[in-house]
N, C-alpha and C positions, 0 to 999 in steps of 0.2 A: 191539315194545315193549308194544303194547296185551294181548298173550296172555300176557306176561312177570309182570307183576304178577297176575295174575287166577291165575296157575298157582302161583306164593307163596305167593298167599294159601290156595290151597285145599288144597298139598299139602306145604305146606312143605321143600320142597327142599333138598340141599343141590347150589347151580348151581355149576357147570363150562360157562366159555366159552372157547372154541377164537375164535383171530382178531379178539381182540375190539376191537381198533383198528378193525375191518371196522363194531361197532357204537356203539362208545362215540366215533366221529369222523365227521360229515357228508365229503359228498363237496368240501365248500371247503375243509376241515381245519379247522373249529372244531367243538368239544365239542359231541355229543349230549344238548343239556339234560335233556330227558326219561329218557334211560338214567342220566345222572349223577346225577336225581334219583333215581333207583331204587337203587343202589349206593348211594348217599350215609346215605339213608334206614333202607336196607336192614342198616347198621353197626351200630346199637344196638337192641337189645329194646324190642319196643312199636313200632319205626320204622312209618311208614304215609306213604303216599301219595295226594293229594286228585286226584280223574278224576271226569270228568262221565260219567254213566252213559243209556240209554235216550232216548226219544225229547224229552224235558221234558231233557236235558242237568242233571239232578239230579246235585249233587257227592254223593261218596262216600268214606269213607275205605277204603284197604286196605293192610291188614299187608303190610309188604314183608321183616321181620325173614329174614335167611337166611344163613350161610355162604355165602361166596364164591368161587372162585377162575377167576382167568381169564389168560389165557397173551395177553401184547402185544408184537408184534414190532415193533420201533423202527425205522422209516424215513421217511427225506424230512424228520426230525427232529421227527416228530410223537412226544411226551410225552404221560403220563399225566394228568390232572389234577390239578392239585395237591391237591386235596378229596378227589379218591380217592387219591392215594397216601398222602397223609397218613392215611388208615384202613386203611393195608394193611403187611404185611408182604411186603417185595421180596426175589426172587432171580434174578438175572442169570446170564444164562448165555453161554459163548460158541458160536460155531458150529462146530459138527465139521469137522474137518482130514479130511482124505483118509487110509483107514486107519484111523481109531479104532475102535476094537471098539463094539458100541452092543447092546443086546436089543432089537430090533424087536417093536413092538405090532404085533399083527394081531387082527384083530375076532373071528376065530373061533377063538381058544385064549385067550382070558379065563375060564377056566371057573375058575382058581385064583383070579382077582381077586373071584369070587361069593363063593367061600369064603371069602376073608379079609374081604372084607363082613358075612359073616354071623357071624364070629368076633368082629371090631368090634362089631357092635348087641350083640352079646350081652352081651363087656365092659361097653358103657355102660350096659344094662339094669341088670347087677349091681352097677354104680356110682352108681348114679343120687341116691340121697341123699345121697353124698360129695359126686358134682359139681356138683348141684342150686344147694345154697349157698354154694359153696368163692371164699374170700376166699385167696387166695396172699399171701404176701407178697411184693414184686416191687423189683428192683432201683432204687433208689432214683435210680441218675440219668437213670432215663427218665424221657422228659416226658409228661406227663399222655397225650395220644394216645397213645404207647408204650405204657404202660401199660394200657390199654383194649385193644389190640389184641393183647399176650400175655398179658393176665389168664389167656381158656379154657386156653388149651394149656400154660402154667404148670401150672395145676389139672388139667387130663388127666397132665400126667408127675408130677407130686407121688402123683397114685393110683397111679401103676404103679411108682414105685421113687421113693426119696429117691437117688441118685445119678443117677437122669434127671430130677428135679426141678430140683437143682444145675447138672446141664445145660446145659438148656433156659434156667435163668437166664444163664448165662455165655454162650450161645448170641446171647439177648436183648441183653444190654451190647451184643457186639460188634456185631451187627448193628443195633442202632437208632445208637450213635454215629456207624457208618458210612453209615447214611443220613441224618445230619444234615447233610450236603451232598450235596441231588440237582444229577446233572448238568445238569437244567434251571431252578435253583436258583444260579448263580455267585454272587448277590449275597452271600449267607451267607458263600462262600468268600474272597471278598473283602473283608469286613470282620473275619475272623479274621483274614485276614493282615496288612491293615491294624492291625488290636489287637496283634498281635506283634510290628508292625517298631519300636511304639511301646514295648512292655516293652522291648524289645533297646536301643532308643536312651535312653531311660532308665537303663537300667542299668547303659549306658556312661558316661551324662552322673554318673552318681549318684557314679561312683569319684574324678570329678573336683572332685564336690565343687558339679556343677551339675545345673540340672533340663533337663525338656523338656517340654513342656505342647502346642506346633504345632510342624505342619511344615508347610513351603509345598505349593503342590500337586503343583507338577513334582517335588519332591525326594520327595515319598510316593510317585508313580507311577514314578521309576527306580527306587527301593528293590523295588516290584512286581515290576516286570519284569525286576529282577534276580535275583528269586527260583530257585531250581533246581527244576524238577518242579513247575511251574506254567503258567498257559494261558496268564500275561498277555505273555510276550512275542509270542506269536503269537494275541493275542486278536483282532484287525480282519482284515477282509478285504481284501487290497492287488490293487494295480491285478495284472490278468492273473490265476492262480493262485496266486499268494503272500500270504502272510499278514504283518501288521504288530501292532506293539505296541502298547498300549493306551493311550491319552491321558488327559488332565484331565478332559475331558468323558464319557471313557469309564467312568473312577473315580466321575463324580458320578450317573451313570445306576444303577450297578450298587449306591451308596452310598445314594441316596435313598429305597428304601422304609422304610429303619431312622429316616427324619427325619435325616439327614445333610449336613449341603450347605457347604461350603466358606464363608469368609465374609473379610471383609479382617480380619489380621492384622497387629500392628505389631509387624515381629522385630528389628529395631535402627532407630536413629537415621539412619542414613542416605538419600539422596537416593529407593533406590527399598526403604527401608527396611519400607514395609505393602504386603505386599502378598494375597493369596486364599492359604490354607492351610487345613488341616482341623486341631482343636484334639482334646488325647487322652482329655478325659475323655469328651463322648458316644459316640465309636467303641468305647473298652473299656467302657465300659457298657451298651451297646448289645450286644456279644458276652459279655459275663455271661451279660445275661439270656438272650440267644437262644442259644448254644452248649452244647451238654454237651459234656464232656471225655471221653474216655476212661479206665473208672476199670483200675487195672495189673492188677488181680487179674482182669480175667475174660479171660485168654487163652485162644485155640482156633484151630483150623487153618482159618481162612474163609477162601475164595477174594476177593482183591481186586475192588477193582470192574472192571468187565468194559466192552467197548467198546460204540460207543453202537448198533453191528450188530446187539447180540447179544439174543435174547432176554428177553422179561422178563414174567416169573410173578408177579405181584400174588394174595396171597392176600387177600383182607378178611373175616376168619373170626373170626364167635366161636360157639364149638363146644360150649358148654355152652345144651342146650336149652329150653323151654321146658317143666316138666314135666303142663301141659296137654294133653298129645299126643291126636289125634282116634283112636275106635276104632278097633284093628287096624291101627295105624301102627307103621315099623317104627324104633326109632329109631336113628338115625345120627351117625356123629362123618362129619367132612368131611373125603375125601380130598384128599391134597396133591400129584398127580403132578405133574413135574416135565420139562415137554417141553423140547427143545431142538429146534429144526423148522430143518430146510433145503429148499431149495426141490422137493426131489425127494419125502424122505420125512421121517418124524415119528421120533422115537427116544422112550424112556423110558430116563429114567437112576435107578437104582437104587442 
């Protein structure tokens, strides 16, 4: 870590980390503060990092601004950080089946990859006061991070063609809606569903000429778990290897970082008439603000999200460089390869 930032700063890179759950994870499984501060940092222009330097332990700043990309293989269900994934563009992969055709990287026929390196620098030399200051316009129901994190590469495919500009847009929709629920992230998922089982019961009440405001708490969490192609019926961990459903307490865990918590409610007059329910207007409020929907028009052929074995290529890139560049430097847009790793060997998917 100590040679990581010192090498940023002097040669401005663009980094490629192999295994890097190996760096960005202590050996107890919590996050590498100091790597996360350097990634973190490392996301916006101008980014720097404060280190005591020499023998006086004199703080210093240093530039850590860099494209990023680093390849995390998901196991023992260690997650990314939510700080870095929130700065990054994800892509999941699964693991090669037996049989799949694959092109095999090997170190000493990269001689093509020089080439197309050197094709790249040279595009972006002749680009450079396009993409210097290039303002995209960007699909409007990203959320602000989204937005920061495909501004560059918006403005890299706007340079090369207005139909890969369009793209790239439609590319962006799909893929940031679909990571507005990460897999180590339920709780999000759980209060869309919640905010829907509330439209749906509403809208049944509404034919009738009545409302729906609460539902008790056991009566939200069957609606849950009723659900089809969701996790909450096998959310708990049951005695032996079996899994169980999700409970009340389980709803108010995954409900409470939105400020959600259940409260006594008076549903009728009767004996056990008040009882703990969740009421609909902060839950659908709550998923306003935090949810983007998927808007129809920007269909494409993504692959679903992928199992939690597989793979996962964290790009945190912005590719548009600083046109300060030190003598004789070459400038570079950041490669995006694309491992899919099994335990024997490395493939490159093309």
């Amino acid at each position: 870590m100590a040679a990581l930032f010192r090498v940023i700063e002097m040669y401005r890179p663009s980094v490629l980390l192999d295994e890097a759950e190996t760096f960005l994870k202590r050996g107890d499984g919590r996050d590498n503060e100091d790597m996360r501060m350097i990634v973190n940092a490392g996301h916006r222009r101008g980014g720097a990092v404060v280190r005591t330097v020499g023998d006086d332990f004199e703080p210093r700043l240093f530039a850590v601004f860099a494209p990023l990309c680093f390849c995390w293989l998901v196991r023992r269900g260690e997650q990314v950080a939510n700080t870095i994934a929130d700065r990054s563009i994800t892509i999941e992969l699964r693991r090669r089946r037996k049989g799949e055709e694959i092109a095999r990287l090997r170190s000493n026929r990269t001689g093509h990859l020089a080439t197309l390196g050197r094709r790249a620098a040279r595009w972006v030399a002749d680009n450079m006061s396009v993409l210097t200051d290039a303002d995209p316009a960007l699909p409007e129901e990203l959320n602000d991070r989204a937005q920061d994190n495909w501004r560059p590469l918006i403005a890299l495919a706007d340079a090369m063609s207005k139909d890969l500009g369009e793209k790239a847009r439609a590319a962006a929709s799909v893929m940031s809606a679909e990571a507005e629920i990460a897999d180590d992230d339920m709780s999000l998922l759980a209060l869309a569903d919640a905010a829907e089982i509330f439209k749906s019961k509403q809208a049944e009440a509404a034919k009738a000429g009545k409302t729906v405001e609460a539902l008790r708490s056991e009566a939200l969490v069957a609606l849950l778990v009723a659900l089809p192609d969701r996790p909450w019926a096998t959310w708990r961990k049951g005695s032996g290897s079996g899994r169980e459903p999700m409970t009340k307490n389980s709803l108010a865990r995954l409900l409470k970082p939105y400020g959600i918590k259940p409260k006594k409610i008076r549903f009728d007059d009767g004996p056990n008439g008040t009882q703990r329910g969740y009421e609909a207007g902060p839950i659908q409020d709550a998923k306003e603000r935090l949810s983007t929907p998927r808007p129809a028009s920007a269909k494409m052929n993504v692959t679903s999200r992928m199992p939690a074995t597989s793979s996962r290529i964290t790009s945190a890139c912005d590719a548009v460089r600083d046109d300060h560049l030190r003598p004789r430097q070459v400038v570079k847009i950041p490669s995006l390869p694309v491992f899919a790793k099994s335990k024997r060997n490395k493939a490159v998917r093309r």
